[in-house]
C-alpha positions, -999 to +999 in steps of 0.1 A: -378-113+165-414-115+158-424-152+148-460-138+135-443-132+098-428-164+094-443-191+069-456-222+084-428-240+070-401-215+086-415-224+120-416-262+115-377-260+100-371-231+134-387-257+156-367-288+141-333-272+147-346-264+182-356-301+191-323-311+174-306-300+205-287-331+224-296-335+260-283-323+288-272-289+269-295-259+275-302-235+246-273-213+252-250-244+247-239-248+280-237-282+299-259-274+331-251-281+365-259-316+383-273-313+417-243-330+430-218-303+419-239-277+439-237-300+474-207-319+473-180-294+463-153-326+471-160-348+445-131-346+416-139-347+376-140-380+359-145-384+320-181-384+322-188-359+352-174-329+346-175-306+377-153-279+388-126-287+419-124-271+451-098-284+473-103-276+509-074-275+536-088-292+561-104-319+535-084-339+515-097-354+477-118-383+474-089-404+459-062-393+481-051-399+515-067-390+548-052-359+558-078-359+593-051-387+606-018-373+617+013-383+633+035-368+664+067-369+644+085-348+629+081-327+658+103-293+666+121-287+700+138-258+714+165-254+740+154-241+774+181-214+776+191-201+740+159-213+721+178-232+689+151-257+672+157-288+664+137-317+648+130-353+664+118-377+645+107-405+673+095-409+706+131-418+713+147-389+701+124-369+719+132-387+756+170-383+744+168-343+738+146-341+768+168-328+797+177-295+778+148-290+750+113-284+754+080-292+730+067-258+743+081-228+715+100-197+737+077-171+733+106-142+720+095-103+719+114-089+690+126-051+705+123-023+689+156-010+670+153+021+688+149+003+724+178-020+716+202+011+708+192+033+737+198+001+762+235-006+742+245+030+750+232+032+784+258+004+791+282+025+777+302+047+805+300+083+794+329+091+785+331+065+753+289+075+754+301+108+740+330+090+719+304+070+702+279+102+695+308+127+683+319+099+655+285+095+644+282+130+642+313+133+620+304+106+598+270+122+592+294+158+587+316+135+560+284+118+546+268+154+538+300+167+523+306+140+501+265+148+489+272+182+483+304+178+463+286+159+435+264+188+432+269+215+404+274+250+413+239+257+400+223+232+421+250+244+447+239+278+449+197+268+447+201+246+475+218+271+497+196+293+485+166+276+501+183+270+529+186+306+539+147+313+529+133+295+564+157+320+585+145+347+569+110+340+572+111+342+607+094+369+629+112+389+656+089+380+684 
C-alpha cells in the first residue's frame, strides 16, 4: 500500500487506530513473549502470566512435590534359583526375604524358538525323534489337504498347473 495518496486526514485517522493498540500486544495481535518464558521453561501459567508448560522428567512443577528426593521402598526382589519377583515394602521385609531373594535382578537370555526346539528334540531318543518328525509331517499332509479341498476345480486345475511349470523349465544338464 502506498501511503503517498492518502489525505492528511487519512493518515492522522491510520495513525490513531495504530497508537490505539493496548500494550503488550504487537501489531499482529499477538501477546509477545517475556524473557522469563524463554529461560525458565519450569515455571507454570498463572492468570496473569501466560506461558506455555514443559514438564520435564527429571524436574518436577514449581507447585508440586520434589521428585529429586526418593525412597528405598517399594523395592522388587527376586528368588536366587527360579527368579519370581516380589515387592517389599520395609527394611524389615527386606531382612525377612533375605535368605532366598536378592535386590540384584537375574539377568535371563530369552532363546531363540528355534534353539529351544532343536535342544527339546536332541533329548529326545531317536526312535520317538523320528515319531515326533513323521506326525508333524502328516499333520502338515492333512493341513494341505484340507487347503486344497476348499478350492474350486478352476482354481484346482490353475494351481496344479503352476506347479508343473518349474519342472518343466528345467534344463537337462
Amino acid at each position: 500500500m502506498d501511503l503517498s495518496q492518502l489525505t492528511p486526514d487519512q493518515l492522522r485517522s491510520l495513525k490513531a487506530q495504530l497508537d490505539g493498540v493496548p500494550s503488550g500486544i504487537d501489531g499482529t495481535g499477538r501477546s509477545p513473549f517475556r524473557p522469563r518464558q524463554l529461560h525458565d521453561l519450569r515455571l507454570l501459567p498463572t492468570k496473569d502470566d501466560p506461558r506455555p508448560t514443559f514438564f520435564w522428567s527429571a524436574e518436577s512443577p514449581r507447585d508440586g512435590v520434589d521428585l529429586s528426593k526418593t525412597t528405598p521402598y517399594p523395592a522388587l526382589m527376586w528368588h536366587r534359583e527360579s527368579g519370581e519377583e516380589i515387592t517389599v515394602f520395609s527394611a524389615e521385609d527386606e531382612a525377612a526375604h533375605a535368605g532366598s531373594y536378592t535386590t540384584k535382578a537375574p539377568q535371563i537370555v530369552a532363546k531363540a524358538p528355534m534353539d529351544e526346539l532343536s535342544e527339546l528334540l536332541a533329548q529326545l531318543p531317536e526312535a520317538d525323534r523320528a515319531l515326533v518328525m513323521e506326525a508333524q509331517r502328516q499333520e502338515r499332509m492333512q493341513s494341505l489337504k484340507a487347503k486344497l479341498a476348499a478350492l474350486t476345480p478352476e482354481q484346482l486345475e490353475a494351481l496344479l498347473g503352476r506347479a508343473e511349470q518349474p519342472a518343466a523349465k528345467k534344463k537337462a544338464g
